[in-house]
C-alpha positions as CSV (number, residue, x, y, z in Angstrom):
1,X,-61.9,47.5,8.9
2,X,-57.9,46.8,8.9
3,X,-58.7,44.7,12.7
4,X,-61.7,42.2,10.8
5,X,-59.1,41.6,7.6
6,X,-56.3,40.9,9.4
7,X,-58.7,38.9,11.9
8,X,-59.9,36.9,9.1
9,X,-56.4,36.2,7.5
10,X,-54.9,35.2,10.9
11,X,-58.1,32.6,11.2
12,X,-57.9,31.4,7.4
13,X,-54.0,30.1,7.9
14,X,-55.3,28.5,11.0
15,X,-57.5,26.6,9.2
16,X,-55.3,26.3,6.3
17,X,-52.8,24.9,8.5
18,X,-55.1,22.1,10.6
19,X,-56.3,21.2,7.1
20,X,-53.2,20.6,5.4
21,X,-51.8,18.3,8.4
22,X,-54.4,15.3,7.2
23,X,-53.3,11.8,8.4
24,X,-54.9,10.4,5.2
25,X,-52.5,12.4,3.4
26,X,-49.1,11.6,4.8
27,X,-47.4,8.7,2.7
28,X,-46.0,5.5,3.4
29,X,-42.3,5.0,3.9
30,X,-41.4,2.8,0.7
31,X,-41.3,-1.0,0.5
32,X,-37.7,-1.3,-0.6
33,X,-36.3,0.1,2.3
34,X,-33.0,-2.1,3.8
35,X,-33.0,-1.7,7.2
36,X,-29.6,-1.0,8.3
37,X,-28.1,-3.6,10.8
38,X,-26.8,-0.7,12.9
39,X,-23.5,-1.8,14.9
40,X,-22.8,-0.8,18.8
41,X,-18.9,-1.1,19.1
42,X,-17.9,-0.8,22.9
43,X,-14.8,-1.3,25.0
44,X,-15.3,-4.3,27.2
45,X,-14.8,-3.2,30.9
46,X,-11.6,-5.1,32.9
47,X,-9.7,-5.6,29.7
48,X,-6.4,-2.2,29.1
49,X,-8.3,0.7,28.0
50,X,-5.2,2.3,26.5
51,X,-1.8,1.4,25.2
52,X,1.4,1.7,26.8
53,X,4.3,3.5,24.8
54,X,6.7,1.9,27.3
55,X,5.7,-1.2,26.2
56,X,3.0,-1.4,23.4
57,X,3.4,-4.7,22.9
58,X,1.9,-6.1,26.3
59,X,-1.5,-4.1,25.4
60,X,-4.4,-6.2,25.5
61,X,-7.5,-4.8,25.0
62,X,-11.1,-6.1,24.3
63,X,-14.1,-4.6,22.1
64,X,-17.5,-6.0,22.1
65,X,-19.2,-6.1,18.7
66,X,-23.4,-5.9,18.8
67,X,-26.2,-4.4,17.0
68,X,-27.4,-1.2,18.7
69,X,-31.0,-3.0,17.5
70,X,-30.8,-6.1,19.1
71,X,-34.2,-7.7,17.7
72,X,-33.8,-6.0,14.4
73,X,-32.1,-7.6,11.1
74,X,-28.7,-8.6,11.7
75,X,-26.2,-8.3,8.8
76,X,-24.7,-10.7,6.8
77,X,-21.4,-10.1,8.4
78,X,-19.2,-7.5,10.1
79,X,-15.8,-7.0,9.6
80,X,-13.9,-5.3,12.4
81,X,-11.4,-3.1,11.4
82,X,-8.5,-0.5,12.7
83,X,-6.9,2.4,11.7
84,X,-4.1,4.4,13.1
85,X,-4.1,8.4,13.6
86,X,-6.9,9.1,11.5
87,X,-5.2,7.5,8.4
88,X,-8.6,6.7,6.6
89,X,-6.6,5.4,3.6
90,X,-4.9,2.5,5.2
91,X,-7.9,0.3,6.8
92,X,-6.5,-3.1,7.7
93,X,-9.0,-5.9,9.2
94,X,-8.8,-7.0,12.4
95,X,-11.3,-10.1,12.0
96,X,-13.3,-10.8,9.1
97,X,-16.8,-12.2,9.3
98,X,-18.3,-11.7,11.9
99,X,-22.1,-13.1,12.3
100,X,-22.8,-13.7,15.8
101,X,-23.4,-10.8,18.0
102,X,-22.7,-9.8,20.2
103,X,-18.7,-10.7,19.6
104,X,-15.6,-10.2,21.6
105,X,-12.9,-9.9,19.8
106,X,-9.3,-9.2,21.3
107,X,-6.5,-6.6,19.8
108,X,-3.2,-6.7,21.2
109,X,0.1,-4.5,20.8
110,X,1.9,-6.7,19.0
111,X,-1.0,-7.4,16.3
112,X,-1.6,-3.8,15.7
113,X,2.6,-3.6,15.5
114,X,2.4,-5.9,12.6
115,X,-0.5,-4.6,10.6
116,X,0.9,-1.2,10.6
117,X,4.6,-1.9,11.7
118,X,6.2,-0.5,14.2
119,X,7.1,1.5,16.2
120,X,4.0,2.3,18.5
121,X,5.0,5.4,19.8
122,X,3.1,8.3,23.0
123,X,-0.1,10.1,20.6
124,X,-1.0,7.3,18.5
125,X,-4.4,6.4,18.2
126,X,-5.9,3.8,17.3
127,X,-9.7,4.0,16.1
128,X,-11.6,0.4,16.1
129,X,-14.8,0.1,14.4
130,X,-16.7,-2.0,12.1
131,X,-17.7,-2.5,8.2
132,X,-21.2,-3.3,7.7
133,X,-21.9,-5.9,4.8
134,X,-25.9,-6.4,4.6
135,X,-27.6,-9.7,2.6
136,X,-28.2,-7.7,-0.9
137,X,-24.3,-7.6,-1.0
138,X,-23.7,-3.5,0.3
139,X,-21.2,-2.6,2.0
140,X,-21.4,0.3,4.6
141,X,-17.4,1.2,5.3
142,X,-16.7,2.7,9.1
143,X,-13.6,4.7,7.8
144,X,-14.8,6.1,4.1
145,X,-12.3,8.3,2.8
146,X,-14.7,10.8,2.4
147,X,-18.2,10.9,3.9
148,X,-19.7,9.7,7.0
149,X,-19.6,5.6,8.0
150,X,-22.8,4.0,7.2
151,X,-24.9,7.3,7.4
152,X,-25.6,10.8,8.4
153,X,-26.3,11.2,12.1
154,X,-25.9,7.1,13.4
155,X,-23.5,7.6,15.6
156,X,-25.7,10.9,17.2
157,X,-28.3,8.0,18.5
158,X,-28.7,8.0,22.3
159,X,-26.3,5.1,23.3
160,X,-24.4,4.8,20.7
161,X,-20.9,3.7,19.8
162,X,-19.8,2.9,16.2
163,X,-15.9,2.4,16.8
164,X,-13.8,2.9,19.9
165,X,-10.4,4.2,19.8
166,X,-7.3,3.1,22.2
167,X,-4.7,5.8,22.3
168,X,-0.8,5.3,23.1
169,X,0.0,6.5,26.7
């Protein structure tokens, strides 16, 4: 008697389960989603992939600024940004406005010198990424002070790269 019941339970959840997986019933995502112009934010190969604390002012390095969806909705702009050692309070822009991707843009010893004076010294790092300004007027910040940039679990995407970070050598 125990063997049929517990038989007859095991097959009812079965059949509970297949019925309560419907297609019909699984909803649409909503309308007024924004898709997020996701950004890709790579060292570009040939340029100094670190900084010298001999001389920090002849660094020259290169990122590439793209969208990690190529063919999806671009953003209304990027701005690049920098910060040094982590310091998610002091965010200075490296180029404002950018709207054609992908972008090169160049960062050099002596600029970084001036945005966050000097010296440049051996463990430094600097972390390069980008804030994400979409056409409804949003903006997504790469360094928030608290949080994670743009969203939970972007950066965990296969291929990705949200910001790069040069570190003093």
């Amino acid at each position: 008697m125990k063997k049929i019941i517990i038989l007859s339970l095991y097959f009812f959840t079965i059949a509970g389960l297949f019925t309560a997986c419907s297609k019909d019933e699984n909803g649409d995502l909503p309308d007024n989603l924004t898709q997020f112009p996701t950004p890709l934010v790579v060292k570009v190969a040939g340029t100094d992939q670190s900084i010298s604390a001999g001389n920090p002012n002849a660094f020259s390095g290169k990122v590439r600024v793209a969208l990690y969806f190529p063919g999806g909705a671009p953003p209304k702009k990027y701005d690049v940004v920098v910060i040094k050692n982590n310091d998610k309070a002091n965010v200075k822009v490296i180029q404002a406005d950018v709207t054609t991707f992908p972008t090169d843009v160049t960062i050099t010893g002596s600029q970084l010198a001036t945005l966050f004076g000097p010296p440049i010294v051996a463990g430094d790092k600097f972390d390069i990424s980008v804030d994400v300004t979409i056409y409804t007027g949003e903006k997504f910040e790469a360094f928030p002070v608290t949080g994670n940039p743009y969203a939970a679990g972007i950066a965990a995407q296969p291929g990705s790269s949200t910001f790069v970070r040069y570190t003093t050598i």
